[in-house]
C-alpha positions as CSV (number, residue, x, y, z in Angstrom):
1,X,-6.5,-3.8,-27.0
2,X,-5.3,-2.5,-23.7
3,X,-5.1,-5.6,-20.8
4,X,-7.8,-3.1,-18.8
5,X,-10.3,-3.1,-21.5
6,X,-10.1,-7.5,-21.4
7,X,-10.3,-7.4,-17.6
8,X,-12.2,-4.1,-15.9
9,X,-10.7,-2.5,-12.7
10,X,-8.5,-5.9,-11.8
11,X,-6.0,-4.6,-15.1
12,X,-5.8,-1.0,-14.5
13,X,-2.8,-0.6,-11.8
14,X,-2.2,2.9,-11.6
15,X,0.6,3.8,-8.8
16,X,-0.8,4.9,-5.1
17,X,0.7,6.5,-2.6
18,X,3.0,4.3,-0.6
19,X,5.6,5.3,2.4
20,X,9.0,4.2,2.6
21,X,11.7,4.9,-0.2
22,X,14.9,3.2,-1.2
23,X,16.5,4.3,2.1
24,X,13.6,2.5,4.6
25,X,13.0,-0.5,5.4
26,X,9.7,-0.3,3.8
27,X,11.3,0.1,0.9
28,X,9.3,1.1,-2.5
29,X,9.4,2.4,-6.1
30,X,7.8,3.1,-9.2
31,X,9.3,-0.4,-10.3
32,X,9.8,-2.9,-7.0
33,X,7.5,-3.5,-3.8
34,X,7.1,-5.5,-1.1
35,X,5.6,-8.9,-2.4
36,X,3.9,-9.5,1.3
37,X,3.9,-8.7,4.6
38,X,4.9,-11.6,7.5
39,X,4.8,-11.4,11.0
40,X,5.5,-13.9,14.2
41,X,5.7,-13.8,16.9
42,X,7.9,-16.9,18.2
43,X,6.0,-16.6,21.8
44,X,2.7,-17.2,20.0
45,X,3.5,-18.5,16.6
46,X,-0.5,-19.1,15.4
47,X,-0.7,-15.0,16.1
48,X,1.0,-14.6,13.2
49,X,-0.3,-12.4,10.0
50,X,0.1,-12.3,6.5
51,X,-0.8,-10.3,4.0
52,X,0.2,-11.1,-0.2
53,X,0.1,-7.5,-1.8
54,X,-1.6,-8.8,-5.3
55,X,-3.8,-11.6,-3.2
56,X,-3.6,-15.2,-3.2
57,X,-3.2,-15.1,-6.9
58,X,-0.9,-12.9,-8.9
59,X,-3.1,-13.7,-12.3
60,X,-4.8,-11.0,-13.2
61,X,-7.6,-12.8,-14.9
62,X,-7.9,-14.7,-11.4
63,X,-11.0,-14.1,-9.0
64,X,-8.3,-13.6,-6.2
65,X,-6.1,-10.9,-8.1
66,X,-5.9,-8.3,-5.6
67,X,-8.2,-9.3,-3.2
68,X,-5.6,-9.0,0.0
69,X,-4.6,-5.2,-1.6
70,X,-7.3,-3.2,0.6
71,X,-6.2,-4.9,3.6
72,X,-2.4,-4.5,2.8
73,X,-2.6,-0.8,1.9
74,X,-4.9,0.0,4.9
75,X,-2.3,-1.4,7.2
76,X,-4.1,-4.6,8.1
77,X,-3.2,-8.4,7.9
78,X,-5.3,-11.8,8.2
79,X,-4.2,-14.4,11.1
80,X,-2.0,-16.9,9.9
81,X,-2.2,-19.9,12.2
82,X,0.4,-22.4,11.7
83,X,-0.4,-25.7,14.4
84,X,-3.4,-27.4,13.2
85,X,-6.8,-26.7,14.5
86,X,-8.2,-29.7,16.8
């Protein structure tokens, strides 16, 4: 039995669109991606973002499979403070 007939939507990865090539820095293919997306700013290190492409779990039978990929795609990314909030 296929892995998307055990686990809906979350197993069926079919390629999308992406810029970049194997020339750019954004560098994708049919076989290797980016694994996230990190930035900082050293002036203001709690603006920085992050996004994981396949969420904060790369299980597929996790609740949190995927769950950053809508965000990632779109061009977005989640604050990733770093100094403790008081």
């Amino acid at each position: 039995m296929p892995c998307s007939a055990l686990c809906g939507p979350r197993g069926r990865n079919r390629p999308q669109p992406l810029s970049g090539d194997t020339t750019t820095v954004k560098q994708v293919g049919r076989a290797f991606g980016p694994s996230q997306r990190f930035t900082m700013d050293w002036s203001n290190i709690d603006g920085s973002t992050e996004n994981i492409v396949l969420g904060e779990s790369g299980n597929l039978f996790s609740p949190y499979y995927r769950d950053q990929w809508a965000d990632y795609y779109g061009g977005t990314t989640s604050r990733f403070p770093s100094r403790q909030q008081q």
